[in-house]
N, C-alpha and C positions, 0 to 999 in steps of 0.2 A: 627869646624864642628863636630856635636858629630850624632853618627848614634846608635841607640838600635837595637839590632836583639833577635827575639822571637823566643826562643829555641835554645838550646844548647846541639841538640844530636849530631849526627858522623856530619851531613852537616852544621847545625847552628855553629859550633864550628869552621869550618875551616871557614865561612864565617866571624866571629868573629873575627882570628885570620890573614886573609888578610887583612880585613880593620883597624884593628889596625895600622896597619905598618903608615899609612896616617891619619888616624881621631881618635877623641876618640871616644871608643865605649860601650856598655854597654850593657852586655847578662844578658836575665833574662831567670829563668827556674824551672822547680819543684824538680829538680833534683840539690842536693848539691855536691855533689861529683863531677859531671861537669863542675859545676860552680866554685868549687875550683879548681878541675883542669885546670881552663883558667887561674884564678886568680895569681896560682904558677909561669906559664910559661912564661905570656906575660899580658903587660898593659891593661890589660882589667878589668872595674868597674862588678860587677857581684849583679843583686836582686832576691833573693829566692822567688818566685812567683808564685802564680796558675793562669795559663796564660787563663784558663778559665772563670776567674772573670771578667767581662770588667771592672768593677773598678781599677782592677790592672794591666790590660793592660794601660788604659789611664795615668796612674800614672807611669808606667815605661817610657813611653814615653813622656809623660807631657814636657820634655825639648830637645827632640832630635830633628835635624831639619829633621832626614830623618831616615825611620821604613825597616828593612829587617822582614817578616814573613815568619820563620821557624817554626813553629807549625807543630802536627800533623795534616792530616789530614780533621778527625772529628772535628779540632777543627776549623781548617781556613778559613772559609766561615763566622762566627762568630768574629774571631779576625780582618781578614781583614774588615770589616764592620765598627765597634769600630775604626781601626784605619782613616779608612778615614771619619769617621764623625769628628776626632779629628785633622782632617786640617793637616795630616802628609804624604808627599809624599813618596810613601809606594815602594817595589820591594817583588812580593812574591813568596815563593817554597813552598806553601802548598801541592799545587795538591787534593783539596778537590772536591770530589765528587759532590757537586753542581753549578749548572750553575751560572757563575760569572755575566754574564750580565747586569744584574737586578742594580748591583753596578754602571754601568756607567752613570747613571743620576745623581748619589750622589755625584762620584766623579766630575761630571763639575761643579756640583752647590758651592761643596767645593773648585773648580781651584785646584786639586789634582792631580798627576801624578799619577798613579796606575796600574805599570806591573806586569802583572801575570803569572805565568805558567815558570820562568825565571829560569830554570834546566839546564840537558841535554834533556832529553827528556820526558815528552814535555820541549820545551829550545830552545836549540841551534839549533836543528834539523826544527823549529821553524822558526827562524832567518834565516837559510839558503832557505827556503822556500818563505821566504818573500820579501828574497834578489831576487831573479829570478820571483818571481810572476808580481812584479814590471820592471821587465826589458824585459818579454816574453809572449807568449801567455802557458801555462802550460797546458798539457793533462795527465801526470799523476805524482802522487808522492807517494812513499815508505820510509818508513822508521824502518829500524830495529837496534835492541837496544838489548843489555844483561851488567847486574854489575855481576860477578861471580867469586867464589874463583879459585884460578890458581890449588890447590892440589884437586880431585875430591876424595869427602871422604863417601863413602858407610854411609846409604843407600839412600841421600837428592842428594848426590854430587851439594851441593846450601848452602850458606850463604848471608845472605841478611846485607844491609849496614845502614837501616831505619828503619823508626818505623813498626813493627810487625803487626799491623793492616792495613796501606797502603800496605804492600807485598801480603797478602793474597788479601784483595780488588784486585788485580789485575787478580786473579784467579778468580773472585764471578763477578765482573761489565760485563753486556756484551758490546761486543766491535764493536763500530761503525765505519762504514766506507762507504764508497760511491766506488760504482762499474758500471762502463756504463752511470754514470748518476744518478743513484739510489743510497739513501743513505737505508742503510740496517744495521742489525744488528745479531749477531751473537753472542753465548755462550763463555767467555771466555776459554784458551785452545784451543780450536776448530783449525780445518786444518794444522795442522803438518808439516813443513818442513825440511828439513837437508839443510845446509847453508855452503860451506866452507870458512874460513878468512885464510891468508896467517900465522897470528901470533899466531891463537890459534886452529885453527884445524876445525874439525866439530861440528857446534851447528843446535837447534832444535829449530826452530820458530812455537808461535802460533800468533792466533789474539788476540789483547789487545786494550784496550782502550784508546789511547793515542793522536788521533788529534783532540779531545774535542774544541777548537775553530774552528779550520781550517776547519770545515765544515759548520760552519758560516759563516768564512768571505772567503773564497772561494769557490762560490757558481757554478762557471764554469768550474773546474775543475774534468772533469768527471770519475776519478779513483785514489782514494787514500786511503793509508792502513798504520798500523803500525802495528809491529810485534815485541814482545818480545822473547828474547833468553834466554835458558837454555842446559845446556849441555845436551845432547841424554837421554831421559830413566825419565827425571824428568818431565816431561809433563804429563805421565799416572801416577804417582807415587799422583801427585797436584789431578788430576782427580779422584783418588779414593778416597781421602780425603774429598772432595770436594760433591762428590754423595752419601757418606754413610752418610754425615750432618755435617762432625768435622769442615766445614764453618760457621756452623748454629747459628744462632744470639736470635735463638726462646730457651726459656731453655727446659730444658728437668729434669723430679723430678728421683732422684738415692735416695732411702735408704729417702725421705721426703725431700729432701734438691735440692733446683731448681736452676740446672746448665747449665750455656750457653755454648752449647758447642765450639763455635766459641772461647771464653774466655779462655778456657781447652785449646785448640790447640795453643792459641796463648803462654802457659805458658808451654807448655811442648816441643815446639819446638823451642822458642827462652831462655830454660835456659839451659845452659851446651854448648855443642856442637853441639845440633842439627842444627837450621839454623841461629844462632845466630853467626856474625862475632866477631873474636878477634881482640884485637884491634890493633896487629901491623901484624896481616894475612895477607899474598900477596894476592891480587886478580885483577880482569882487569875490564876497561870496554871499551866495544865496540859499534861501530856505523857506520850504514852504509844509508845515505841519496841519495836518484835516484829522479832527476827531468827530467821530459822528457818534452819534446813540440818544439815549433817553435819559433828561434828566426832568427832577418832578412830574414825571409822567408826563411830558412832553416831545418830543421829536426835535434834536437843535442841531448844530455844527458849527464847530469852533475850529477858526481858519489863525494859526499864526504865521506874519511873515516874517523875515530876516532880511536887510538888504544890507549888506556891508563892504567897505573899500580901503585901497590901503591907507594908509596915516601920513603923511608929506612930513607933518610935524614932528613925529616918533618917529618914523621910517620905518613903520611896524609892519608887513602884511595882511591881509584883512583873514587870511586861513590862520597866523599866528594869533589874530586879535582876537577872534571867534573861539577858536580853539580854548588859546593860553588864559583867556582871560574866566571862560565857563570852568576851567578846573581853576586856578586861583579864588574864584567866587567859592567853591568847592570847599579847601584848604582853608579857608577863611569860615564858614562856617560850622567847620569840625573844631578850627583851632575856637570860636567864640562858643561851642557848646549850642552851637543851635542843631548839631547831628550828632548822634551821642551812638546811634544804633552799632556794637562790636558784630563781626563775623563779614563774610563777602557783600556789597550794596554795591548791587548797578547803579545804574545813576539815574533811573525811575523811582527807586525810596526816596530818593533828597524828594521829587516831586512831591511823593504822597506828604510831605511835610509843608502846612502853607504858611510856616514860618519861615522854614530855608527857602521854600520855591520866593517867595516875595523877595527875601535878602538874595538869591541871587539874579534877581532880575534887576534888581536896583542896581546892585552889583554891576551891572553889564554895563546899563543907562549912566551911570556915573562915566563911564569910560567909552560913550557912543557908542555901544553897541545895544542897538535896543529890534525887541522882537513887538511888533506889534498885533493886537488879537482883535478878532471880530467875529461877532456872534449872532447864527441864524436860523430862525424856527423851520421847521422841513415838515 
């Protein structure tokens, strides 16, 4: 069984380098040094490719029976496409900005399996969602989320674990969510909270844009939010950035010479130190999922956590472990036939399944990543 995975930054790499362990695999990426460095470590085939060409997506894949898309972004929406027109039952961690829907007629007409969104979150948070929607009557759901350095380092106290362009997008999109009934929208940043976790202290939630399907396919469920974490003080810090233009995609002429400045920002703040993670930096990632509603005619809420760190021993980071490891559980039980469903699946159907929801939680737990749950009458 040979499986390709497209892109080979911090999370395409450890996705590359789990499913090694069981299949052959074969990362492609634009990035040589990456790609060497998989090549050195572990059996993995590696092709230097500009994963933007669909010609050379199809051609990387031409032999695999089964595609993981780790692309940035910008690019995902496009490569996922390519691939399911190329008959390849796909698992993707893009998280690209456009609506994936559009893809689910292509994919049945192809008999294509095609999960998307198969992270942490959107992900697993996802998953567990799906798992209770399916067994309860749900009135609301929360989910908060942060990947963040453990050493808080003046003036960002933030490094980010992904590609530069999706971190900021996360500042710029505004962030959808459904309240009373109404689905509504809101300025990313927006509505600040302070949050404590038992393992890492006080963090600051804003709203973000992050239940992208589930407002789709949960059409009943009359209160649901996601909310991103950063540690205190980096919220206003995004915000000024953000309102003076250094988001700004429009160029702007300096001295005759027309600069984006969105592009500026992206280069001054992921090279050196700024918010650019190193590669064997401690950092965490946290999660906290609340499903409320009625089951058996009862009143409950079911609280899962997440606390995770990086790997000293893999030299994994805990946004690669989270991540890579929820879509490998993913890929694993597509390829064992425990997900069989063709056409577009968020990553809320693996939930409704409480055979895959169990295999991939086990999944996680074998490889210390484990969500723990607790359940309470209201």
């Amino acid at each position: 069984m040979r499986i390709a995975v497209l892109g080979a930054g911090m999370v395409g790499s450890a996705i590359a380098i789990d499913l090694s362990k069981t299949f052959s695999v074969v990362a492609a990426d634009i990035d040589r040094e990456a790609l060497e460095r998989l090549e050195k470590t572990h059996e993995i085939d590696s092709v230097h490719s500009d994963l933007q060409d669909e010609q050379a997506v199809r051609d990387v894949i031409r032999d695999a029976d089964m595609v993981v898309n780790a692309v940035p972004g910008f690019m995902g929406y496009n490569t996922l496409r390519t691939i399911i027109e190329s008959s390849r039952n796909v698992v993707d961690i893009a998280f690209f900005p456009e609506d994936s829907a559009p893809l689910h007629k292509l994919a049945m007409d192809k008999g294509v399996i095609a999960v998307t969104d198969m992270g942490v979150a959107p992900g697993m948070c996802n998953v567990i969602f799906g798992y209770h929607y399916a067994r309860m009557k749900v009135n609301s759901y929360l989910c908060l989320v942060g990947g963040l350095p453990k050493k808080r380092t003046w003036p960002w106290e933030y490094k980010a674990p992904f590609s530069p362009c999706d971190v900021i997008e996360e500042y710029v999109r505004p962030a959808r969510y459904r309240e009373s009934g109404v689905d509504v929208s809101r300025s990313a940043l927006s509505d600040p909270e302070l949050i404590e976790f038992h393992k890492c202290g006080t963090l600051e939630a804003w709203n973000s844009d992050g239940l992208r399907s589930l407002l789709r396919n949960m059409p009943d469920v009359p209160d649901m939010k996601e909310k991103t974490m950063r540690w205190p003080g980096h919220i206003e810090k995004a915000r000024i950035l953000r309102e003076s233009g250094f988001f700004s995609s429009e160029p702007v002429e300096v001295n005759g010479v027309m600069i984006s400045p969105l592009q500026m920002t992206e280069k001054i703040l992921f090279t050196g130190k700024n918010w650019k993670l190193a590669a064997e930096e401690a950092e965490f990632t946290v999660m906290r999922v609340v499903v409320a509603g009625e089951e058996n005619g009862r009143q409950v809420k079911f609280t899962w956590d997440l606390y995770d760190e990086y790997s000293p021993e893999t030299k994994t980071s805990s946004m690669a472990r989270t991540t890579g490891y929820a879509c490998t559980a993913a890929v694993n039980a597509v390829l064992k036939g425990l997900y069989t469903e063709t056409g577009l699946s968020p990553a809320e159907y693996l939930g409704r399944n409480e055979v895959c929801f169990d295999f991939m939680l086990n999944y996680l737990r074998e490889r210390n990543v484990i969500y723990t749950e607790k359940k309470e009458s209201l």
